[in-house]
C-alpha positions as CSV (number, residue, x, y, z in Angstrom):
1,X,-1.4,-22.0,-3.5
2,X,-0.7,-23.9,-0.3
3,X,2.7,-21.5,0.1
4,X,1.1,-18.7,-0.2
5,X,-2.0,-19.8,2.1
6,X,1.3,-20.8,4.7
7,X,2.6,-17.4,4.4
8,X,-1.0,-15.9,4.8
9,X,-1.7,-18.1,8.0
10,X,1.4,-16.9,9.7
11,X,1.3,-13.2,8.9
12,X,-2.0,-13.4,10.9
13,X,-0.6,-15.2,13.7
14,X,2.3,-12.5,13.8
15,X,-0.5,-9.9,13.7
16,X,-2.7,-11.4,16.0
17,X,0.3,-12.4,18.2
18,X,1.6,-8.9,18.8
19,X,-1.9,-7.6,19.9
20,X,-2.4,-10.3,22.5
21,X,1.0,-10.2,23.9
22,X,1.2,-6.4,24.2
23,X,-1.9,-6.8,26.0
24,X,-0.9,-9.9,28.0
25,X,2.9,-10.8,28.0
26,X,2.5,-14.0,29.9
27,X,-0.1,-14.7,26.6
28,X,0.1,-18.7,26.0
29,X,0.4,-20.4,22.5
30,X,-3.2,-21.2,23.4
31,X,-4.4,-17.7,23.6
32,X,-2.9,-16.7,20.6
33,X,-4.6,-19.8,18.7
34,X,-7.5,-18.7,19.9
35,X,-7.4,-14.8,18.7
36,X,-6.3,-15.9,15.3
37,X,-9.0,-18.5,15.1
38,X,-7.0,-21.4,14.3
39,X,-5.8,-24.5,16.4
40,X,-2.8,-24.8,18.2
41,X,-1.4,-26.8,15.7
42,X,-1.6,-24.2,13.3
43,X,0.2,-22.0,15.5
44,X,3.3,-24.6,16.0
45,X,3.5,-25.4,12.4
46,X,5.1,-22.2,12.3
47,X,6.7,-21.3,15.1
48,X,8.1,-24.6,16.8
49,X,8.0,-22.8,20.6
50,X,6.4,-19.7,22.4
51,X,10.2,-18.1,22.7
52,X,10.1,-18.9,18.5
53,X,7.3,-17.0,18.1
54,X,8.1,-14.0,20.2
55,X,11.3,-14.2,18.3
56,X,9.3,-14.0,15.0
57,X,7.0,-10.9,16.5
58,X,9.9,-9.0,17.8
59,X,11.8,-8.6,14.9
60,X,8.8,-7.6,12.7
61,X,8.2,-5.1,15.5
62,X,11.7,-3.9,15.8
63,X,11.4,-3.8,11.8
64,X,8.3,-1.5,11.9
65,X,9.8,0.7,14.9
66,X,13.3,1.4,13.0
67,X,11.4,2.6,9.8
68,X,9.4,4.4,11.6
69,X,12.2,6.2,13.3
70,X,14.2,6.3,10.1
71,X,14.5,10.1,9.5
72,X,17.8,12.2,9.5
73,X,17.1,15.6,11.5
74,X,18.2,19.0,10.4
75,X,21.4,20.4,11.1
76,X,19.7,23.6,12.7
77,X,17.3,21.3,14.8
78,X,17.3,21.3,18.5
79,X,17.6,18.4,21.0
80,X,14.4,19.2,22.2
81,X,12.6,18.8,19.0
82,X,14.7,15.6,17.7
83,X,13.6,14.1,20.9
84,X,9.9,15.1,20.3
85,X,9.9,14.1,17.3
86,X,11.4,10.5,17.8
87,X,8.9,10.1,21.0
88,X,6.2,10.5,18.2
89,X,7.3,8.5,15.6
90,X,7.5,6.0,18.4
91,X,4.0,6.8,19.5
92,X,2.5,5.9,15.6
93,X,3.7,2.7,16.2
94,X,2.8,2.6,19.5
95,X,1.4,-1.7,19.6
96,X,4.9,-2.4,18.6
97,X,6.4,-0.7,20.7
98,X,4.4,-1.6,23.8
99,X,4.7,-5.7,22.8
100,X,9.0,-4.7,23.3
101,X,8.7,-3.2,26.2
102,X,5.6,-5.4,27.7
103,X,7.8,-8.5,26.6
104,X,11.3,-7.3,27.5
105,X,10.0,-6.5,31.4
106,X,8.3,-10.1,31.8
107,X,10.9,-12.3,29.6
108,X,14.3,-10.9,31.3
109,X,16.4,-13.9,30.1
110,X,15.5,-13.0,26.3
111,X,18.7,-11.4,25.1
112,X,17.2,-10.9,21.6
113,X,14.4,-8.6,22.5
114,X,17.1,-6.0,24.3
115,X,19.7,-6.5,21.5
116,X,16.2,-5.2,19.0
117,X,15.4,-2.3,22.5
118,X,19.6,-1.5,22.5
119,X,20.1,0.4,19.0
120,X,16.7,2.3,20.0
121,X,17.6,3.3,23.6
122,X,21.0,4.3,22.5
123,X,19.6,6.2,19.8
124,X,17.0,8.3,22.1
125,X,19.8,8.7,25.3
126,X,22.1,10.2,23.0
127,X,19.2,13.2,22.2
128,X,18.9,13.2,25.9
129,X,22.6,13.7,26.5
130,X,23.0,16.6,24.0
131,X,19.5,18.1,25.4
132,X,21.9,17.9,28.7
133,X,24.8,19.4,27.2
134,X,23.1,22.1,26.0
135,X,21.3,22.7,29.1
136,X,17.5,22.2,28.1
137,X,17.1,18.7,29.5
138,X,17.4,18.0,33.4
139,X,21.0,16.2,34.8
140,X,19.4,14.6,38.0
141,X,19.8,11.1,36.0
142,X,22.0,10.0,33.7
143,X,19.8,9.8,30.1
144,X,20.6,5.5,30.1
145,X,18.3,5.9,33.4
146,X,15.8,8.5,32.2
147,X,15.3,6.2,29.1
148,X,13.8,3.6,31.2
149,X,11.5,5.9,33.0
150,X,10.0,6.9,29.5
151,X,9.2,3.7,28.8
152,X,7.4,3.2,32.0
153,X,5.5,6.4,31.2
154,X,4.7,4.8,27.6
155,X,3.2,1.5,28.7
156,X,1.2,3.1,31.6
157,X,0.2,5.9,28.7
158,X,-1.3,3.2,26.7
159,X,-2.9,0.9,29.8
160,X,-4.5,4.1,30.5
161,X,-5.6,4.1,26.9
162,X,-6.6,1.0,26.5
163,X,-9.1,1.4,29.8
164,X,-10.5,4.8,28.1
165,X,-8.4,7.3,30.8
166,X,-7.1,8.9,27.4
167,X,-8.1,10.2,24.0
168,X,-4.6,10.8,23.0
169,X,-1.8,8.8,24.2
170,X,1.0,10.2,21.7
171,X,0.4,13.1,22.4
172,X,0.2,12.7,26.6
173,X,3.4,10.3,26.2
174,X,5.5,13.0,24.5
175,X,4.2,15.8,26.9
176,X,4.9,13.7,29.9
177,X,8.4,12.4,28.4
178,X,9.5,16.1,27.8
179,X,8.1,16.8,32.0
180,X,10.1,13.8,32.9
181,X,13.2,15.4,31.4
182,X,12.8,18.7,33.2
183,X,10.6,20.9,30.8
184,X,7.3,22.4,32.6
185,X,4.2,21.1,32.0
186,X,2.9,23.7,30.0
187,X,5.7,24.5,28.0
188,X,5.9,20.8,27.6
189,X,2.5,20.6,26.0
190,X,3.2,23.8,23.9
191,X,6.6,22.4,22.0
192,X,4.2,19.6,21.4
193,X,1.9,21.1,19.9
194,X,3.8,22.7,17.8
195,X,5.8,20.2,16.3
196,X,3.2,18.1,15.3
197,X,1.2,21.2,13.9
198,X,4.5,21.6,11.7
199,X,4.7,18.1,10.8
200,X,1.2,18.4,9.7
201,X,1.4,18.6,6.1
202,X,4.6,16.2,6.1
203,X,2.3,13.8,7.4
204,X,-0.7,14.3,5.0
205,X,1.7,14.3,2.2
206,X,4.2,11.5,2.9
């Protein structure tokens, strides 16, 4: 019983932990005691330092984000709409994401979060660089820097949420990713739109 009240104890701190620190990534061990309702103590029984517990967070977040991105597209399927696609996957799981990001700009010296960022970066510059092949995405940057600028765009997209600027921050983060790559506004917001009205039913019938 005490194992399992152990493993119950630090799933809530994980949980708790990745809302506070993708709020606040300079969030103390102290703050996240006191969101989860338990003493710091409690906290380091677990995780014996801050970095362990970001370590601990991370990878269930990097976890969550790779199975949320874990679909093979079509053969027939363009750049533009694998990228779309991915953006909104990315978007479902959008506290995750955020706490990477969030974390990975304040903690530079952590290694471990951009080895977790790395395989997911790779994986979205290499849509961009067949989107730039093919002539649909913009070649003023290369896609490693345009990558970067997306997730600037995501964290200011879900500030913005967060302070009630927006009612729907997947879908302004995909439109403004796809404007940030070169596609017009309003064409942006119509391949949009039309991917997630196609994905519709996949969604409501996993």
């Amino acid at each position: 019983m005490q194992r399992s009240d152990a493993r119950s104890n630090r799933a809530r701190i994980l949980d708790v932990a990745q809302v506070v620190l993708a709020n606040n990534p300079d969030a103390t061990i102290n703050d996240v005691a006191s969101a989860a309702g338990v003493v710091r103590r409690t906290v380091y029984s677990h995780f014996a330092s801050r970095e362990a517990l970001i370590d601990g967070i991370a990878l269930e977040a990097a976890e969550r984000i790779s199975a949320a991105l874990e679909r093979d597209p079509a053969v027939d399927e363009s750049a533009v709409t694998v990228f779309v696609r991915q953006t909104l996957a990315l978007a479902r799981v959008g506290d995750q994401y955020r706490l990477l990001l969030a974390v990975a700009r304040t903690d530079l010296g952590h290694n471990g979060l951009h080895d977790l960022l790395g395989p997911m970066r790779e994986s979205a510059a290499a849509v961009i660089r067949r989107g730039q092949r093919e002539g649909v995405f913009s070649t003023y940057l290369p896609a490693e820097v345009l990558i970067l600028n997306i997730e600037a765009i995501a964290l200011s997209i879900l500030e913005a949420t967060n302070a009630g600027l927006l009612t729907d921050p997947t879908g302004a983060a995909t439109t403004s990713s796809l404007v940030l790559l070169g596609i017009a506004p309003d064409e942006a917001e119509r391949i949009v739109s039309g991917v997630r009205a196609a994905d519709a039913p996949a969604e409501a019938h996993p």
